[in-house]
N, C-alpha and C positions, 0 to 999 in steps of 0.2 A: 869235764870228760865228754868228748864228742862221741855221736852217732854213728853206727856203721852207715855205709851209703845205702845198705841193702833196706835197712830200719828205716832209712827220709824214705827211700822209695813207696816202702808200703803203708809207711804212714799216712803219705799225702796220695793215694791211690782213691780212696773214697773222697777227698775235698778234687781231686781233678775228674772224675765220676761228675760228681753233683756240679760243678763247676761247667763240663760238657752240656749238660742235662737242662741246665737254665738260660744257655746260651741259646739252645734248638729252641725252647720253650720261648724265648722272647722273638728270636726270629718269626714262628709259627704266630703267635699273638700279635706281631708288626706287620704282617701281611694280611690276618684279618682286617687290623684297623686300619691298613691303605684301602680294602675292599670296601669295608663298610663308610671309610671317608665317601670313595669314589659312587658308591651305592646313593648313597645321602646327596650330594652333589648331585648325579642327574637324576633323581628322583626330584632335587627340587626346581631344578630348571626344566625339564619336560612332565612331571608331574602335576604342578599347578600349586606348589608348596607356597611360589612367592607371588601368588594373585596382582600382589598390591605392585609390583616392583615390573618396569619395565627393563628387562637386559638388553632388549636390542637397542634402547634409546643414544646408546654409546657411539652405533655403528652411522656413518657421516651415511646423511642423505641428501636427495639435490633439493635446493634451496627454491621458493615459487618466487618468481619474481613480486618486486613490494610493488602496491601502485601509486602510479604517478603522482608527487605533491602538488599541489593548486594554492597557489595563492588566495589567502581569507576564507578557504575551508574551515567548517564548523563541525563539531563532532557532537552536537545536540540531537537528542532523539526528541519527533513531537511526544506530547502530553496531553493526554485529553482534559485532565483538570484545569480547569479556568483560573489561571494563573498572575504574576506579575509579570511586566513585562522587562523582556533581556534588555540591560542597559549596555548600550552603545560606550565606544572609547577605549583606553588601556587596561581595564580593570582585569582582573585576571576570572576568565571564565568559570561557570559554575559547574561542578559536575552532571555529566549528560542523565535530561531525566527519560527517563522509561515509556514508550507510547502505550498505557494501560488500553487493552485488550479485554474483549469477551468473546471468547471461545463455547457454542453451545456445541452437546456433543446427544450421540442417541445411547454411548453406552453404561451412561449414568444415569440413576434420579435425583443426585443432588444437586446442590447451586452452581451456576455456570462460574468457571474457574474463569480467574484474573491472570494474566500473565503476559511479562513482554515480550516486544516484537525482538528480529533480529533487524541490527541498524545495519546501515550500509555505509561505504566510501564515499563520500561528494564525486563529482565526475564532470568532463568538462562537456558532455551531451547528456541532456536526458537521459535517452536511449541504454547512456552504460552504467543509468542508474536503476535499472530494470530488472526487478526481483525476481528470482528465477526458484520457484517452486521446488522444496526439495522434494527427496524420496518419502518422506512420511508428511507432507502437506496434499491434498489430494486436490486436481486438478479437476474440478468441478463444470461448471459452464462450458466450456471449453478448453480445450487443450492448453492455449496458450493462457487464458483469463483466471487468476488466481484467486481462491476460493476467499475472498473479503470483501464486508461493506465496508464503506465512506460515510459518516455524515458530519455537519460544520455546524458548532454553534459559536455562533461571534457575538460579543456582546454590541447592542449598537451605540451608536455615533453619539446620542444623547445622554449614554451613560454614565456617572463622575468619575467613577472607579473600574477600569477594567479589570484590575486586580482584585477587586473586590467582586467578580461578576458572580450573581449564582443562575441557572437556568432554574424558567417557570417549567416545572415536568410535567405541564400540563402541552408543554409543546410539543412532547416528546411523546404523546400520548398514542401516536401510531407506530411509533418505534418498534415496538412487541409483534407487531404483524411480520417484520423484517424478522427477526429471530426466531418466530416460530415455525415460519414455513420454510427455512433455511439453516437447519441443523449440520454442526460441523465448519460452519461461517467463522469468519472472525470478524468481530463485529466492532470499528471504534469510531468514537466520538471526539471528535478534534476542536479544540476549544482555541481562546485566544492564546494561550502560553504556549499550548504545543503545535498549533499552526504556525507561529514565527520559528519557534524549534526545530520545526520539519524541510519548513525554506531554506532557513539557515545550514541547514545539513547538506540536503540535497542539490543546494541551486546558489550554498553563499560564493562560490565559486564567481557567481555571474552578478557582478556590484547591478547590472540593470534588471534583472529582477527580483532580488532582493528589496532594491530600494522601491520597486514598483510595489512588491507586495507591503511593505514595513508604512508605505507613505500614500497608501491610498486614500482617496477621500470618500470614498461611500463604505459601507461594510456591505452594501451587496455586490460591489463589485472587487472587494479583498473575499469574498466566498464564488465569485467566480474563477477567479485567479485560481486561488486553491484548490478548488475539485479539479482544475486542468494538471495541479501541477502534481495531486495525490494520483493520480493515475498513469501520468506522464513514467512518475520513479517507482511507484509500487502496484497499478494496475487493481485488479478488481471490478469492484460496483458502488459508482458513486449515484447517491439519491438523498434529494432533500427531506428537513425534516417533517414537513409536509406530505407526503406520500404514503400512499397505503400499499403495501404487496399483495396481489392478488394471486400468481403462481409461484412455486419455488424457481429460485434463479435458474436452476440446472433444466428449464425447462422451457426456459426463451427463447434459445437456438434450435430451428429442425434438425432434426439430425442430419440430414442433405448436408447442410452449411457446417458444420460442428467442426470438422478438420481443420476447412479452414478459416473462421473465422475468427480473427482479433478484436474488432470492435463490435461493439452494438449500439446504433440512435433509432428513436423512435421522432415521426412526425409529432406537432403539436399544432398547426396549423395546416389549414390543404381549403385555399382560396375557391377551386371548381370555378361557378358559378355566380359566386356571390361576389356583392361588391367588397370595394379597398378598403381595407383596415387603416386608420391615424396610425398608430403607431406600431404596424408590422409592412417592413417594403418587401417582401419576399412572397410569390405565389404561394411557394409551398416553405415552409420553416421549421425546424429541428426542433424539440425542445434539448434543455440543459439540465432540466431538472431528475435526469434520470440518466445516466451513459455507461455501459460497459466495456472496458477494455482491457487487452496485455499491456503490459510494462513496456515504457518506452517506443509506442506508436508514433510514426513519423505524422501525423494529424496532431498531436499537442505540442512540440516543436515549432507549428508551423501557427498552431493555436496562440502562442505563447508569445509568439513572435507579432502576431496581430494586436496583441494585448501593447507590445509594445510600442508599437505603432499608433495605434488609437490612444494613446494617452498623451503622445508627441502632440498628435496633430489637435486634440482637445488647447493642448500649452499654445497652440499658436494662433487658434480659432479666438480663444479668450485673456490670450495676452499677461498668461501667468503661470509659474509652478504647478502642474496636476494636482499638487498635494494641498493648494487653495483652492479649488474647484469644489467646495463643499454644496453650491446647490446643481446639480446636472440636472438635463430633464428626463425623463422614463427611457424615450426614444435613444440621447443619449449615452445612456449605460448600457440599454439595448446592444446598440452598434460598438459599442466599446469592447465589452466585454462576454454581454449576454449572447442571449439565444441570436439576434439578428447575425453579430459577428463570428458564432459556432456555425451558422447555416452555411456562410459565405465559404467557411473556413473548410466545414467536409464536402459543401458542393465539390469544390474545386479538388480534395483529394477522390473523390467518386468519378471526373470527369479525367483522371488520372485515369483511374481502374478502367475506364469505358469510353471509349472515343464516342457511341454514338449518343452521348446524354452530351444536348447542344442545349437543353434550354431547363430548367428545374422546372419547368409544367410537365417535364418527361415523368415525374414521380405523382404529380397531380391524380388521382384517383385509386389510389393503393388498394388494394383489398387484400396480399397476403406479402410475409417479408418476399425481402429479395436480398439478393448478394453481390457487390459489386466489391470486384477484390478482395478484400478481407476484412470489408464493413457489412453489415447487415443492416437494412434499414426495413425498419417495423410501419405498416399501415398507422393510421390514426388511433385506431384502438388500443395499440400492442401500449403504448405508454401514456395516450392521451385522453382515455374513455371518459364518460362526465361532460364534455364539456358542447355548449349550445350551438354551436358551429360545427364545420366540415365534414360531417356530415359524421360524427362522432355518436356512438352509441351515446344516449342522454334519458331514457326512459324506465330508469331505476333499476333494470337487470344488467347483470355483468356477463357479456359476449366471451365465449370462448378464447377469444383472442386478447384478449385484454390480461395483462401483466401488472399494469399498474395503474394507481389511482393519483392523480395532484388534486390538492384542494386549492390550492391558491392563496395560501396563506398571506404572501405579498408580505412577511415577517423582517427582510431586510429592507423596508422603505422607513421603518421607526415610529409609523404615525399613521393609525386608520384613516384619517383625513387626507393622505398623500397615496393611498393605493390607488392601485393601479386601477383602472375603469375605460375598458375597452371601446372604443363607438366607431358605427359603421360612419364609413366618410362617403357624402352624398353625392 
């Protein structure tokens, strides 16, 4: 029996009711939940929801150019531990060790933190191997001269094992004077492993000084080499183990100079009056035992370049491989690579800076720095105090001007019986 149509009508009048009713009702509740999607969404992009999560890393940006590759580039950072030595040939390189670092600082009292450097690209100049100070390294000394000591210890020549080398820390006994008057320093000690590590990084580029550093025959003159070449690409303050600090570093330059200067050398000789030195040719002479510089100065370039030269002309003088050259004489490695060949080397960038320095007795009797171009050169006292000659403060008090101390350890000759022993020549 069917329904009047009147009866479906009203029958299904409350299910189309309720049927209208839940259709609004989901509508209403579908636009909250687009609101509170859309809510949630930028809440967590400009909220800070997704810390960890970079979204712009999606969006292309411009690319910095890569740099140049060089042939026999080495990607080793130095090592200050006294290491094995890198074996030469096909073998597959070792992973780059770490140039260990001590950082002292003024805002702690605990133990000075370990940590590595940042390494750099090899480069086909010194110069673009030249550490450039970041924003939270603080440019101390000067503007350009980046807040780090240098020191070398190399095991010597009569040792069996270099790889076995330990240092006597009795030699290192002045070390602590460096660290303490020079808070915020960074302080490292470059051993045999990470002196070949550091060449090889920064210079393996150039087969002739590599093989110059890797094959020398003296180990004082592979630690001259070195401090030319740690300054040449990373700058700083190189000083031998031998030395006492007497002012903090930031206090060497007057402030007059400070802007501009990059280098610093102190005298070690200053002839005046007296008679000729055997084995010093120069009126007045540099030391090496003490040099501060910016990264990449065209003076280690030209340094470097002498190094290479004098080890030529040694092979032709004695009629063999530098790298048999095991007995030189003092004077020798002097002009080789020492102090005599550092004097010749910054005279002549100083006579750059100064036309009227025609003869090096023009520096003969110093009494306060001076500045010529963007070298400073220190009287006899600034780095040479102590010593019985040139008219050097010697009478047990330390002059105002006096920055540092050399004892003369004479530590890369090997043999108290072969130091050095200076005599006037008659």
């Amino acid at each position: 029996m069917s329904q009047h149509p009147n009866e479906v009508a009203s029958s299904s009048l409350p299910a189309q009711l309720l049927h209208h009713v839940t259709r609004r009702r989901q509508r209403f509740y579908g636009v909250i939940a687009i609101a509170l999607v859309l809510f949630a969404a930028l809440t967590f992009i400009y909220g800070g929801l997704a810390t960890g999560l970079d979204l712009t890393s999606y969006v292309p940006r411009p690319k910095a150019p890569l740099p140049p590759a060089h042939a026999g580039d080495h990607t080793g950072a130095g090592n200050v531990a006294q290491g094995a030595d890198g074996e030469n040939g096909d073998q597959k390189a070792p992973d780059p060790a770490p140039v260990t670092t001590i950082t002292t600082s003024t805002q702690t009292d605990s133990e000075p933190q370990v940590a590595p450097t940042t390494t750099q690209e090899p480069s086909t100049k010194a110069g673009d191997n030249a550490h450039q100070p970041t924003e939270t390294e603080a440019v101390k000394v000067a503007p350009g001269i980046p807040p780090k000591i240098w020191q070398i210890m190399l095991p010597k020549s009569d040792v069996k094992s270099k790889e076995d080398f330990i240092a006597d820390p009795k030699v290192l006994s002045e070390t602590p004077s460096w660290l303490a008057l020079n808070l915020d320093y960074q302080y490292t000690l470059v051993g045999h492993k990470g002196g070949e590590e550091f060449v090889r990084k920064h210079f393996g580029h150039d087969p002739r000084i590599l093989d110059a550093y890797l094959h020398m025959p003296n180990v004082g003159m592979k630690s001259d080499l070195l401090r030319y070449l740690l300054l040449s690409a990373e700058g700083g303050v190189y000083t031998d183990t031998d030395t006492v600090a007497l002012r903090p570093i930031d206090e060497w330059i007057p402030p007059q100079f400070r802007d501009k200067a990059a280098v610093v050398v102190g005298i070690e000789f200053d002839r005046r009056d007296g008679p000729a030195w055997v084995d010093i040719s120069h009126w007045v002479q540099f030391c090496q035992w003490t040099i501060a510089a910016a990264p990449g100065h065209p003076v280690f370039d030209k340094m470097i370049e002498r190094v290479l030269y004098s080890l030529h002309q040694l092979e032709l003088e004695h009629g063999m491989p530098f790298s048999e050259l095991k007995k030189l004489g003092s004077f020798e490695v002097m002009n080789s690579t020492g102090p005599a060949a550092w004097t010749d080397v910054v005279w002549a960038q100083l006579q750059e800076f100064d036309s009227s320095l025609t003869d090096i007795r023009n520096l003969s009797y110093m009494d306060e720095p001076r500045l010529y171009g963007d070298v400073v050169v220190l009287p006899i006292d600034g780095f040479g105090m102590g010593q019985p000659h040139s008219e050097s403060t010697n009478d047990g008090t330390i002059p105002p001007d006096a920055l540092v101390r050399h004892l003369f350890s004479g530590s890369w000759r090997g043999d108290k019986k072969e130091k050095k022993k200076r005599r006037s020549q008659d």
